[in-house]
N, CA, C and O atoms as CSV, one atom per row, in Angstrom:
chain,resi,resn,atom,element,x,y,z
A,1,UNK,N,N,-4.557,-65.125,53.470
A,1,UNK,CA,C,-4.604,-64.075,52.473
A,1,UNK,C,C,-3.180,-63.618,52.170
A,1,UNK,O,O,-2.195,-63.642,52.907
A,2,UNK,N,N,-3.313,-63.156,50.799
A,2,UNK,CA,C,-1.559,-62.518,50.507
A,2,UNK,C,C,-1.626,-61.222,50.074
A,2,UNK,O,O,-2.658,-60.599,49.825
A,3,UNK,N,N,-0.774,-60.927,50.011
A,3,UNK,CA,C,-0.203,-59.305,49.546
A,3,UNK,C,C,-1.199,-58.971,48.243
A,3,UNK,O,O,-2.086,-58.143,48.456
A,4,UNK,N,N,-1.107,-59.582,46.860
A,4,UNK,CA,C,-2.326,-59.575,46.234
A,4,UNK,C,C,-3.626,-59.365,46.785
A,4,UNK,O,O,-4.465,-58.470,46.683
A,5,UNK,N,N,-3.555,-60.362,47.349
A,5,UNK,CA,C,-5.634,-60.053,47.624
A,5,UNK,C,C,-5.828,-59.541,48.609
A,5,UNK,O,O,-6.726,-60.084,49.253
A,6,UNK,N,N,-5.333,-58.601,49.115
A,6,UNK,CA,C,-5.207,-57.295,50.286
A,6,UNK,C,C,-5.209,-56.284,49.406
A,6,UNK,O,O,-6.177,-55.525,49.456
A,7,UNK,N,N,-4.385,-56.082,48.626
A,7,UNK,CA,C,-4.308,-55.002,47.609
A,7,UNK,C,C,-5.842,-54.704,46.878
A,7,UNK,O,O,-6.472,-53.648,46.940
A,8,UNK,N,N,-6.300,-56.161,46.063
A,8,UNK,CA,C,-7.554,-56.228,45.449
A,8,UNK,C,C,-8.624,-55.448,46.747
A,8,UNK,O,O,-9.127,-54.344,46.535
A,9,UNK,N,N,-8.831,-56.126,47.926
A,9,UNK,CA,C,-9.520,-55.819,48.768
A,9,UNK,C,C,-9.667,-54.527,48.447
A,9,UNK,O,O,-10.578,-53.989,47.817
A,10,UNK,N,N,-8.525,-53.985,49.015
A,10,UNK,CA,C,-8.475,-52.366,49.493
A,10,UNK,C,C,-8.778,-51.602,47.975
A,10,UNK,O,O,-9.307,-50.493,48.041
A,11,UNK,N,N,-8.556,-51.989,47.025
A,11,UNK,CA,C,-9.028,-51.628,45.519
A,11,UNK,C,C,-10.295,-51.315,45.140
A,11,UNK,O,O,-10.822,-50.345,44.596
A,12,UNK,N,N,-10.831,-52.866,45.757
A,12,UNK,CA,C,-12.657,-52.689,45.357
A,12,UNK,C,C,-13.284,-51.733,46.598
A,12,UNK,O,O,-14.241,-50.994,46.369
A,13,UNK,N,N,-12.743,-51.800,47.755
A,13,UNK,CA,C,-12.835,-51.008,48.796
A,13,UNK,C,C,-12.708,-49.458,48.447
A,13,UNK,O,O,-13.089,-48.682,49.324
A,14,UNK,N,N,-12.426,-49.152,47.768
A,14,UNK,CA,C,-12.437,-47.407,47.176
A,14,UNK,C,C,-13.235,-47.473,46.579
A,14,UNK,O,O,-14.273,-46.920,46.942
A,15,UNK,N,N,-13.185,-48.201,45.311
A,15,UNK,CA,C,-14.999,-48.151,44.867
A,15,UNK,C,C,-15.754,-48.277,45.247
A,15,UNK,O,O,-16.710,-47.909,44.565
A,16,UNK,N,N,-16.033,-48.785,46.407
A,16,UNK,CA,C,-17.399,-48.662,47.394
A,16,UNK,C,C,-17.366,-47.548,48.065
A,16,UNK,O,O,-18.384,-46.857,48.074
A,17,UNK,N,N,-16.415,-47.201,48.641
A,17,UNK,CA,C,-16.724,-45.546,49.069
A,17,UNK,C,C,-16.965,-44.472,48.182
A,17,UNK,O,O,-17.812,-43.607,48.407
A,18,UNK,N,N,-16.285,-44.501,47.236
A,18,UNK,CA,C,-16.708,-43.843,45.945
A,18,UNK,C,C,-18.535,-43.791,45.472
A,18,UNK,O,O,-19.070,-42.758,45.071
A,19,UNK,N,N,-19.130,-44.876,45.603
A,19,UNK,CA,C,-20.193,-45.245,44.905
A,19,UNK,C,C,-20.975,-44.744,46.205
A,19,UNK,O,O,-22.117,-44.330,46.004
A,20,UNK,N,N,-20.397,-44.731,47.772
A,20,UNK,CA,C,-21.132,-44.587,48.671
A,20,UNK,C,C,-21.230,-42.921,48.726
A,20,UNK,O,O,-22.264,-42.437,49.187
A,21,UNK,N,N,-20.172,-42.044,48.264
A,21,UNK,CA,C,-19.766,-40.716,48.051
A,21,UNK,C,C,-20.884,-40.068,46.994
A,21,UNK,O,O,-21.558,-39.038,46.984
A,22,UNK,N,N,-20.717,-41.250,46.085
A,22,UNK,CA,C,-22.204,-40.804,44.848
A,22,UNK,C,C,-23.688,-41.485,45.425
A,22,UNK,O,O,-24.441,-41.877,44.534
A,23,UNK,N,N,-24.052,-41.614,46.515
A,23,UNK,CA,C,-25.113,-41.738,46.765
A,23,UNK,C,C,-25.433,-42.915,46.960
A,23,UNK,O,O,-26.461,-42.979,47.634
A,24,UNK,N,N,-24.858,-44.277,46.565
A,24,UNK,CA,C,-25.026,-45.523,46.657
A,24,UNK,C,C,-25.393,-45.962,48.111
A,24,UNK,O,O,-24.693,-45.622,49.064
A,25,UNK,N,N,-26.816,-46.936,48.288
A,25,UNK,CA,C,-27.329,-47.017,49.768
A,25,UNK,C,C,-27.240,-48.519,49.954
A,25,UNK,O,O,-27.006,-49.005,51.061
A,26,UNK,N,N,-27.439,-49.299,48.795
A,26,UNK,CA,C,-27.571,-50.415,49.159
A,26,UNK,C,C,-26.193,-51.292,50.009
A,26,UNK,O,O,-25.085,-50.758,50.062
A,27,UNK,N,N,-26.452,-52.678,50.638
A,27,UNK,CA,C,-25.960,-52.938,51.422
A,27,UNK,C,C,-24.157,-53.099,50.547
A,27,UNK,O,O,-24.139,-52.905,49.332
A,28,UNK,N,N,-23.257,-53.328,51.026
A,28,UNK,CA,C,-22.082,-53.866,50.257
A,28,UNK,C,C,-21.728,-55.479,49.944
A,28,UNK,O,O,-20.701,-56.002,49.512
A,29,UNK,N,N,-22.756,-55.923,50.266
A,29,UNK,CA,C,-22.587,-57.495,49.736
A,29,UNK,C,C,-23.243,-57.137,48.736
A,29,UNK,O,O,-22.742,-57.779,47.813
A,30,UNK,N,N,-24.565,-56.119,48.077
A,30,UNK,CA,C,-24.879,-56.401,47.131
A,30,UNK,C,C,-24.255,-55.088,45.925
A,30,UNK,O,O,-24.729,-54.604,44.897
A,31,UNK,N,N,-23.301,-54.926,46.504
A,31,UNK,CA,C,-22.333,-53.990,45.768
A,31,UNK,C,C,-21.633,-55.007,44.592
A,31,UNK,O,O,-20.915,-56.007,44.624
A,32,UNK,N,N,-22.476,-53.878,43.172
A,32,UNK,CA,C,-21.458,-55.190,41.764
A,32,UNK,C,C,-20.809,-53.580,41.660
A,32,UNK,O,O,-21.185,-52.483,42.073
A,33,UNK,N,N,-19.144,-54.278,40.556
A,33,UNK,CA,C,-18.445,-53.366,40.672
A,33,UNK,C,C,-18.935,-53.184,39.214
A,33,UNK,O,O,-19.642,-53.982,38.597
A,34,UNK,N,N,-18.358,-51.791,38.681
A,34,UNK,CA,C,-19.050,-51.746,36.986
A,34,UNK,C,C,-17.662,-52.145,36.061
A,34,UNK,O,O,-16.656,-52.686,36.519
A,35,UNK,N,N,-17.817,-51.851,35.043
A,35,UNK,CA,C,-16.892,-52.287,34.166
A,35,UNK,C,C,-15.908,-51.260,34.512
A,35,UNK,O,O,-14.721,-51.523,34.702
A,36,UNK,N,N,-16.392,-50.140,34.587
A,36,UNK,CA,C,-15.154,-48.799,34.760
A,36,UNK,C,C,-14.438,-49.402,36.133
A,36,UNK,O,O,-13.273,-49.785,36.025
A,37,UNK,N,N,-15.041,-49.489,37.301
A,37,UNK,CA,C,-14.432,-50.031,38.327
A,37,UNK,C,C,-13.282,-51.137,38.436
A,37,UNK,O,O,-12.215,-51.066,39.046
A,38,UNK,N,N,-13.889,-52.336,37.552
A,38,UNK,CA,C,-13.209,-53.126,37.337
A,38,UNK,C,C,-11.577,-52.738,36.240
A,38,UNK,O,O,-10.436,-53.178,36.384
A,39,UNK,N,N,-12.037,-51.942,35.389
A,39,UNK,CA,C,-10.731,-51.520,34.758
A,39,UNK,C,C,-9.879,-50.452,35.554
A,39,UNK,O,O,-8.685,-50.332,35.277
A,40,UNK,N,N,-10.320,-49.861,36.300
A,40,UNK,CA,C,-9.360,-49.036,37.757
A,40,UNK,C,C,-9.098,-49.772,37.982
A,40,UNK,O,O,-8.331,-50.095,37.075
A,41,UNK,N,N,-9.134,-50.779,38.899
A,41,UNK,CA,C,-8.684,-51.350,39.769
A,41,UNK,C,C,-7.273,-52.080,38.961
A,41,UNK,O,O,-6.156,-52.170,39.469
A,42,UNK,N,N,-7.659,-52.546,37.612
A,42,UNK,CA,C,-6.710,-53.423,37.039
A,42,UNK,C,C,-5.833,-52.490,36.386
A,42,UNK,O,O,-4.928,-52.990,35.718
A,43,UNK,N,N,-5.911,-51.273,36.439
A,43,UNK,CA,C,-5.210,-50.056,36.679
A,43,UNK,C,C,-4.169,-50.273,37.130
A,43,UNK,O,O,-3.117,-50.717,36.672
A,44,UNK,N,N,-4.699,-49.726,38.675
A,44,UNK,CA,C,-4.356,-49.352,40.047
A,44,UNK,C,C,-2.891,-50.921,39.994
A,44,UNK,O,O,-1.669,-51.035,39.904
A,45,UNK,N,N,-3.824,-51.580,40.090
A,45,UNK,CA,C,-2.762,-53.308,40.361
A,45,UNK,C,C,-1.168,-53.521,39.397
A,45,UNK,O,O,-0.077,-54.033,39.648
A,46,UNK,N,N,-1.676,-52.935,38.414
A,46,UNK,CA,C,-0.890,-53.036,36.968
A,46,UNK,C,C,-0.942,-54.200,36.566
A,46,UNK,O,O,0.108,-54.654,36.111
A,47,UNK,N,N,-2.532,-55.361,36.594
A,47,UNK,CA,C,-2.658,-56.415,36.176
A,47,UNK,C,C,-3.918,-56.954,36.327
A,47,UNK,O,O,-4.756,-56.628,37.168
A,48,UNK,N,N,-4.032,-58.002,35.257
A,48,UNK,CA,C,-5.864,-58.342,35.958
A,48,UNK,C,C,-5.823,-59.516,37.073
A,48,UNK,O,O,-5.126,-60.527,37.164
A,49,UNK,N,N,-6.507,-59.156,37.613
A,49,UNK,CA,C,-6.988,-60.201,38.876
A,49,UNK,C,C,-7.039,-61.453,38.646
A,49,UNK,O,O,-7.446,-61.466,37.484
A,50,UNK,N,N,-6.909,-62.485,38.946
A,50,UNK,CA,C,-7.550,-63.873,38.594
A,50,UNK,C,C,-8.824,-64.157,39.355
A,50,UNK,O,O,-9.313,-63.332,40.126
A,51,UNK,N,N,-9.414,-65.492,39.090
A,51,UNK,CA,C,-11.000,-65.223,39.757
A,51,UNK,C,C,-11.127,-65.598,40.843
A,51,UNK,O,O,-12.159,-65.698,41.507
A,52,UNK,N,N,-9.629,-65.938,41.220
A,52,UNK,CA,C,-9.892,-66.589,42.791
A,52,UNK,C,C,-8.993,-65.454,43.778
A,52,UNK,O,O,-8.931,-65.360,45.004
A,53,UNK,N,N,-8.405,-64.732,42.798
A,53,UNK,CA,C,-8.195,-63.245,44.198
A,53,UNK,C,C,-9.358,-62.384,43.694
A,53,UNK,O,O,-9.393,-61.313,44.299
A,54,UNK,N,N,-10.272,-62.514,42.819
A,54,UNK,CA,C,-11.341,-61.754,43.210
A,54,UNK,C,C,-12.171,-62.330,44.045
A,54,UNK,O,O,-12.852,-61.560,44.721
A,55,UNK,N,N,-12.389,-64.010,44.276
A,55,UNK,CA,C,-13.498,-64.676,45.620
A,55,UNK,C,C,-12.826,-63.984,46.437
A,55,UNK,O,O,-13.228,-62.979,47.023
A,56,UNK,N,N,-11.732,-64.500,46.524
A,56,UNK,CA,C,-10.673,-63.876,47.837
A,56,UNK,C,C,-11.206,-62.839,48.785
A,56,UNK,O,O,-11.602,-62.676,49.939
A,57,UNK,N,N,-10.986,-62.225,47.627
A,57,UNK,CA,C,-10.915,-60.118,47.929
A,57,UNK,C,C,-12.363,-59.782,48.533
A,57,UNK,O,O,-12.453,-58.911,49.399
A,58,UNK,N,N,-13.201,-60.292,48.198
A,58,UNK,CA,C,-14.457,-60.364,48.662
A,58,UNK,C,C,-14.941,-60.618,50.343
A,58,UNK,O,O,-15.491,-59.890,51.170
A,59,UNK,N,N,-14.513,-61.812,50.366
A,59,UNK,CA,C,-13.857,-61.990,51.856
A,59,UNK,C,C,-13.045,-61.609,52.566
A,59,UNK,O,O,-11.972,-61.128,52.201
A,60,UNK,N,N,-13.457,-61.775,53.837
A,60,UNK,CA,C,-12.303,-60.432,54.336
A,60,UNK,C,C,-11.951,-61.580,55.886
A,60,UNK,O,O,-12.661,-62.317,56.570
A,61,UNK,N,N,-10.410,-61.179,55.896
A,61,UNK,CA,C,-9.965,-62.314,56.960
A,61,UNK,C,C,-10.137,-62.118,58.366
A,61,UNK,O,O,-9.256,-61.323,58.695
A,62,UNK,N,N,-10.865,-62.457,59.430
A,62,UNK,CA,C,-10.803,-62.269,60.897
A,62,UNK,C,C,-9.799,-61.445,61.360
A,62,UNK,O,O,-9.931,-60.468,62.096
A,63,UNK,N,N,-8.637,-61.965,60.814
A,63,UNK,CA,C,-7.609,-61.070,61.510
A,63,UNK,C,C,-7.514,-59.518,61.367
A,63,UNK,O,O,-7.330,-58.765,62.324
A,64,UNK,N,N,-7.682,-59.063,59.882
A,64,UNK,CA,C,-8.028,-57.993,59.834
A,64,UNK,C,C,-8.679,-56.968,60.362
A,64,UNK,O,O,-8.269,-55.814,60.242
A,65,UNK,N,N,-10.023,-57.365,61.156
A,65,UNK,CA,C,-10.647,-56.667,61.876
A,65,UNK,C,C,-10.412,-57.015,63.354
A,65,UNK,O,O,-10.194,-58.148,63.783
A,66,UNK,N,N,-10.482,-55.929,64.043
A,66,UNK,CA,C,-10.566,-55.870,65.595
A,66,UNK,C,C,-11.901,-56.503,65.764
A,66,UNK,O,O,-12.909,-55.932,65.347
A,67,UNK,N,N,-11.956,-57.724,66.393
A,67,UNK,CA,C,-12.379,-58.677,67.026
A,67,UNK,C,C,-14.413,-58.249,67.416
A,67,UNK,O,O,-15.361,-58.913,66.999
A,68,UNK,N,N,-14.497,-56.849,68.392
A,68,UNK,CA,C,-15.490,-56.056,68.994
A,68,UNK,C,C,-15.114,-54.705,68.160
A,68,UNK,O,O,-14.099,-54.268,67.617
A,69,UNK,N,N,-16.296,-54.324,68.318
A,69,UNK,CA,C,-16.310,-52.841,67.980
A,69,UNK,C,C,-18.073,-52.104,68.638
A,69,UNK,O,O,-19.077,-52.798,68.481
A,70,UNK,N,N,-18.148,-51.143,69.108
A,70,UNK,CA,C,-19.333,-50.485,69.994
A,70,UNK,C,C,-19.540,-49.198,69.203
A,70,UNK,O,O,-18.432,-48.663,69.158
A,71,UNK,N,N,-20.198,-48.643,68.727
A,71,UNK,CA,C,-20.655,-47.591,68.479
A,71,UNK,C,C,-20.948,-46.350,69.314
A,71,UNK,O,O,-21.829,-46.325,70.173
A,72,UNK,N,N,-20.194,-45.371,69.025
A,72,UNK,CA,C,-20.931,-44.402,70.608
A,72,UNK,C,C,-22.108,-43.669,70.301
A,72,UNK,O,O,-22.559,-43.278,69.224
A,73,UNK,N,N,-22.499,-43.567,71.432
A,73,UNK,CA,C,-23.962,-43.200,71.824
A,73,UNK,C,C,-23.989,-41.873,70.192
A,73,UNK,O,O,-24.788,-41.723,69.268
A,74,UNK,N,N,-23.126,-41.418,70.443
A,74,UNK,CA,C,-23.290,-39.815,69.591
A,74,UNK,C,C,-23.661,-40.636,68.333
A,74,UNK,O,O,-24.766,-40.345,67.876
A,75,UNK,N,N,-22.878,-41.737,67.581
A,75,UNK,CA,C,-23.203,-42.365,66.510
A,75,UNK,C,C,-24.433,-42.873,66.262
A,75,UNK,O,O,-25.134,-42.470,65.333
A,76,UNK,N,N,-24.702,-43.591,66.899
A,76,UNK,CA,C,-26.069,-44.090,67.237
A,76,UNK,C,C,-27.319,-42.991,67.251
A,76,UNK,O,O,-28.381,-43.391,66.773
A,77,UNK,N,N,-27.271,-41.836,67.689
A,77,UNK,CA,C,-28.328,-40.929,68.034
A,77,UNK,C,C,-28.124,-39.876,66.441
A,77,UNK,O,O,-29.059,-39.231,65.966
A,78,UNK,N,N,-26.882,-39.912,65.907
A,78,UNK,CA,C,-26.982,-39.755,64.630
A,78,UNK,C,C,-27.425,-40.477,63.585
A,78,UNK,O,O,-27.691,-39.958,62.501
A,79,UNK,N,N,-27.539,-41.744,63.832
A,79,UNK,CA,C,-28.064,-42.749,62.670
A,79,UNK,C,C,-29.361,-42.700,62.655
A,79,UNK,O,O,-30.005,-42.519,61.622
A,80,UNK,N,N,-29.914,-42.871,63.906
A,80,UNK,CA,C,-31.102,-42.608,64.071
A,80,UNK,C,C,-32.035,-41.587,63.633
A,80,UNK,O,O,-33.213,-41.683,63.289
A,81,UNK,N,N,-30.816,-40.025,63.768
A,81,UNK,CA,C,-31.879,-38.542,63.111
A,81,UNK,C,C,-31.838,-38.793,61.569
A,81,UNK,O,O,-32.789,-38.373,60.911
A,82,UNK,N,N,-30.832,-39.433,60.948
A,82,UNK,CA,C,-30.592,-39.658,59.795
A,82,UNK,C,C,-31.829,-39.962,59.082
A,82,UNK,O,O,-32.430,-39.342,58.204
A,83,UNK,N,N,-32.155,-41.501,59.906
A,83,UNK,CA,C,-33.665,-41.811,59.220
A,83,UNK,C,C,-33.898,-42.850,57.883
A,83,UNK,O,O,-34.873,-43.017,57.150
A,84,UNK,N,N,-32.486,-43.492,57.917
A,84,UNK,CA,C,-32.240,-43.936,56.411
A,84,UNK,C,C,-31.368,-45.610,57.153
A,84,UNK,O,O,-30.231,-46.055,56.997
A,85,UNK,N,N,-32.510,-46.096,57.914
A,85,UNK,CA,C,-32.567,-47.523,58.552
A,85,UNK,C,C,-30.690,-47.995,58.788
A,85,UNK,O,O,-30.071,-48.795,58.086
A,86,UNK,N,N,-30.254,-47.362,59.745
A,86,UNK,CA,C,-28.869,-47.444,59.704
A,86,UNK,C,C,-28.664,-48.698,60.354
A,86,UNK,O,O,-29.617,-49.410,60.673
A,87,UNK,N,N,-27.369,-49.037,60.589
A,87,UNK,CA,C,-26.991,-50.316,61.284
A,87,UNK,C,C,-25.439,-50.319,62.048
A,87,UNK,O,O,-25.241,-49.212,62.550
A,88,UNK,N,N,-24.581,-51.029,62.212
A,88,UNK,CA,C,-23.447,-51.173,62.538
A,88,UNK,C,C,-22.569,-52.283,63.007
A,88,UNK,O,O,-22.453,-52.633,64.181
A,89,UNK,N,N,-22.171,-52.625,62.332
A,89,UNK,CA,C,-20.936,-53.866,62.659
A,89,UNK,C,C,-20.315,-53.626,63.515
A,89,UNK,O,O,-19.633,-52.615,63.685
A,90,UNK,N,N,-20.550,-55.165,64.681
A,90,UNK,CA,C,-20.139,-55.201,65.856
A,90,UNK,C,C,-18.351,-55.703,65.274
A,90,UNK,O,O,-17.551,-55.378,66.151
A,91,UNK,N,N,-17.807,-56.228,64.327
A,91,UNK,CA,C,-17.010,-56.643,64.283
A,91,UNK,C,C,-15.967,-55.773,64.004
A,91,UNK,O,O,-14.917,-55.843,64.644
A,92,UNK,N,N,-16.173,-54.791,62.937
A,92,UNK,CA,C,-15.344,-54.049,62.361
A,92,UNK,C,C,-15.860,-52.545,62.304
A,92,UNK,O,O,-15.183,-51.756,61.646
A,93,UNK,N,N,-17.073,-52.062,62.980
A,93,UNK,CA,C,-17.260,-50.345,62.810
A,93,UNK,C,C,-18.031,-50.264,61.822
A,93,UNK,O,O,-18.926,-49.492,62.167
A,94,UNK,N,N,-18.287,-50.757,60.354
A,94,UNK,CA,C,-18.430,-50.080,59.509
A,94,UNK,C,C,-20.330,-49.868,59.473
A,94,UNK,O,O,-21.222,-50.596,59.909
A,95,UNK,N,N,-20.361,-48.835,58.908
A,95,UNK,CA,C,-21.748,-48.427,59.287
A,95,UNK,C,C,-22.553,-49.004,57.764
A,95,UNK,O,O,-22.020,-49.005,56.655
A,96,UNK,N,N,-23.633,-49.364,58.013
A,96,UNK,CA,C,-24.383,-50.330,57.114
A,96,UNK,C,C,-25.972,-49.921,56.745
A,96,UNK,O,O,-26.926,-50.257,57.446
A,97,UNK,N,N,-26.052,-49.293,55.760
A,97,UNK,CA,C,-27.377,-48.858,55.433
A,97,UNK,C,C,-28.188,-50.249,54.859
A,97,UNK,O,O,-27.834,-51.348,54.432
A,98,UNK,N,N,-29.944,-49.306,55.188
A,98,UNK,CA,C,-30.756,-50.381,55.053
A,98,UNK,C,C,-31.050,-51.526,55.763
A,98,UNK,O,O,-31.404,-52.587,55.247
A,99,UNK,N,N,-30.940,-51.368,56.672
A,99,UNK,CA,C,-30.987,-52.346,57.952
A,99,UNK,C,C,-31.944,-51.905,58.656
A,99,UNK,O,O,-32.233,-50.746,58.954
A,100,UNK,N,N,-32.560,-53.142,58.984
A,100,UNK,CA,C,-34.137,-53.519,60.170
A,100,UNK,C,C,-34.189,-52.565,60.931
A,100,UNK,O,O,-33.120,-52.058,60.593
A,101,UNK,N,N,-34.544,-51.949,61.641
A,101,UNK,CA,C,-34.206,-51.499,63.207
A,101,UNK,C,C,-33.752,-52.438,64.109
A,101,UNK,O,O,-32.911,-52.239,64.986
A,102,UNK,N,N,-34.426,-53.636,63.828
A,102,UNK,CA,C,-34.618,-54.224,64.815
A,102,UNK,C,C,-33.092,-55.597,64.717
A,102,UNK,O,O,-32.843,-56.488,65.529
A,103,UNK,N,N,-32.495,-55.311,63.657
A,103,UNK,CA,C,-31.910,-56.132,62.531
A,103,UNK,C,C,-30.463,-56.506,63.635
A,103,UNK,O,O,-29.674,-55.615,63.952
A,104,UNK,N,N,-30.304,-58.064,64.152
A,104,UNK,CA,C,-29.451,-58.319,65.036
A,104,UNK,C,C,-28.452,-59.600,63.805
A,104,UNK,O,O,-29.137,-60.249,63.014
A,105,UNK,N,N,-27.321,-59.743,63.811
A,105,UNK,CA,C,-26.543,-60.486,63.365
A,105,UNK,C,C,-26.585,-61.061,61.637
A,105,UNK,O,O,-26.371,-62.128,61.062
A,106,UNK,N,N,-27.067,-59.406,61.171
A,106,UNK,CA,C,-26.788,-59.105,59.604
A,106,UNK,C,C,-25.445,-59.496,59.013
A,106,UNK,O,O,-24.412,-59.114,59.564
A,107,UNK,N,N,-25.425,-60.016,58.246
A,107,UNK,CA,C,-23.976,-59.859,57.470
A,107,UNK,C,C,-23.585,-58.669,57.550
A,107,UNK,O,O,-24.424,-57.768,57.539
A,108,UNK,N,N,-22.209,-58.386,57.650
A,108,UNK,CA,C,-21.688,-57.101,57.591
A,108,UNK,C,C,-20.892,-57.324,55.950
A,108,UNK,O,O,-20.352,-58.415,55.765
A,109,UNK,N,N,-20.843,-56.227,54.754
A,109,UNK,CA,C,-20.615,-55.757,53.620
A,109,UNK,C,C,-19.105,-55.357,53.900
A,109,UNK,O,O,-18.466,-55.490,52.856
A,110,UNK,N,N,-18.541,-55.041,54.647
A,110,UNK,CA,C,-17.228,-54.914,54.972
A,110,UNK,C,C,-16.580,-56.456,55.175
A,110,UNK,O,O,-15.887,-57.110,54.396
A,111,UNK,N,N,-16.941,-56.695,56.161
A,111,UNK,CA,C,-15.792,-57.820,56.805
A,111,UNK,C,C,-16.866,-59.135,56.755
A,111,UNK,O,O,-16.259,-60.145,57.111
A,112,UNK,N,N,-18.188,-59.401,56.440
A,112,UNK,CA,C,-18.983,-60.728,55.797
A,112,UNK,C,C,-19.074,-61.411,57.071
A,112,UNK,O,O,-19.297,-62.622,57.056
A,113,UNK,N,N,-18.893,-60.638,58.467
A,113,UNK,CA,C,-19.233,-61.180,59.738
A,113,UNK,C,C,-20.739,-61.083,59.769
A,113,UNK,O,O,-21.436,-60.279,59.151
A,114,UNK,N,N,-21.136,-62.073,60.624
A,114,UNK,CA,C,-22.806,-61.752,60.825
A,114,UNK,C,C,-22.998,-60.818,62.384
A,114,UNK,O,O,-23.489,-61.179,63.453
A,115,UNK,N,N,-22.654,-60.079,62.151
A,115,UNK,CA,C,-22.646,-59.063,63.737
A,115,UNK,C,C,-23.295,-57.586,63.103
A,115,UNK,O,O,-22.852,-56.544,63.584
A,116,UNK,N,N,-24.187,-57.520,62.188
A,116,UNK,CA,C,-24.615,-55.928,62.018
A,116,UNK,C,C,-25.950,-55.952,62.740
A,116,UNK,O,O,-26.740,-56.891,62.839
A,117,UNK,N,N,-26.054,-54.431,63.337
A,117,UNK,CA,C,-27.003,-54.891,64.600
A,117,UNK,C,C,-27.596,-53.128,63.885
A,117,UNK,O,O,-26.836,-52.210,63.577
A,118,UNK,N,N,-29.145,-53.116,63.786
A,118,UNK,CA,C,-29.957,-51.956,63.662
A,118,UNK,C,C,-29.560,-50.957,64.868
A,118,UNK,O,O,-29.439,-51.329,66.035
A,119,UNK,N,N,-29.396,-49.787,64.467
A,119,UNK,CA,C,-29.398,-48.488,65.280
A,119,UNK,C,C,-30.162,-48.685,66.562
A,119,UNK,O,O,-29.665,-48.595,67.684
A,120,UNK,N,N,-31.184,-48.911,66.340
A,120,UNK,CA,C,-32.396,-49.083,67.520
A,120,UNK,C,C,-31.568,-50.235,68.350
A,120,UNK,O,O,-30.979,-50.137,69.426
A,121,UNK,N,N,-31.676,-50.989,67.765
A,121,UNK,CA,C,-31.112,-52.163,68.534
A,121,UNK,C,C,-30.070,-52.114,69.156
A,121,UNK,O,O,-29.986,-52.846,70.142
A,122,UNK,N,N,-28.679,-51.062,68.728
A,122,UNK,CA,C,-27.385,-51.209,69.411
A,122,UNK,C,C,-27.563,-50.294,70.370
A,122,UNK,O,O,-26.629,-50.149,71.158
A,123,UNK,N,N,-29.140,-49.217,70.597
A,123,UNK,CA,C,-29.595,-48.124,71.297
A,123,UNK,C,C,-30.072,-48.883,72.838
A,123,UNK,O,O,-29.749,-48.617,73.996
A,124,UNK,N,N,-30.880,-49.816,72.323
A,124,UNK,CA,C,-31.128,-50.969,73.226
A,124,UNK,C,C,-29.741,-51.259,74.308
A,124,UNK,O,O,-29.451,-50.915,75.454
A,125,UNK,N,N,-29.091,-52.100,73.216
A,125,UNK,CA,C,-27.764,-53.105,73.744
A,125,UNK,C,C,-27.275,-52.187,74.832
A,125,UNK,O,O,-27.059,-52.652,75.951
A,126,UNK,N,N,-27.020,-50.442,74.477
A,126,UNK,CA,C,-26.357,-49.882,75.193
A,126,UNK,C,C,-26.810,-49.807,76.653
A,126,UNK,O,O,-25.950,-49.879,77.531
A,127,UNK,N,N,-27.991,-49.678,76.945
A,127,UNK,CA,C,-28.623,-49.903,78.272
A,127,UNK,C,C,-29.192,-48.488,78.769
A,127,UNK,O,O,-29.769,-48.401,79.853
């Protein structure tokens, strides 16, 4: 990955928190960006993307994320009162709505690892 498609990343990456800020539940792989999004970003860049730092940007490189990641108990017992089928990426943290309970080695919408593991389930793991 290069300096470009780190930038893009972290670009479309605000619009998903944004969209997650306005209520947006679904997972982030099935996050489309809108036209307004897409013209921020080419904003933000001071240029348009080409279509292969947008595959790019989409993907997200191993290295980037810390390897493990555990959820603490407090997280977990919050996802759970929540009630709104939570999850969590073992790879990178990021918390993942709409997920199984039971839901073990989901794609994660952040980092496209298959390590998102249901609330219940990482409630389990913990012992």
């Amino acid at each position: 990955m290069n300096q470009k498609t780190d930038d893009l990343r972290e670009q479309i990456a605000d619009c998903l928190r944004v969209a997650r800020a306005e209520g947006y539940t679904g997972t982030d792989a099935d996050f489309t960006l809108t036209e307004w999004d897409e013209e921020s970003i080419c904003a933000a860049l001071g240029r348009t993307p080409t279509r292969q730092e947008w595959r790019d940007a989409r993907r997200m490189s191993p290295t980037q994320r810390p390897s493990t990641y555990g959820p603490t108990i407090e997280q977990i017992l919050e996802a759970l009162q929540d009630d709104n089928h939570s999850g969590f990426c073992l790879a990178c943290g990021a918390r993942e709505y709409g997920v199984h309970p039971d839901a073990l080695d989901y794609e994660c919408g952040e980092c496209r690892q298959p390590k998102v593991c249901g609330a219940e389930q990482c409630l389990l793991m913990c012992g």
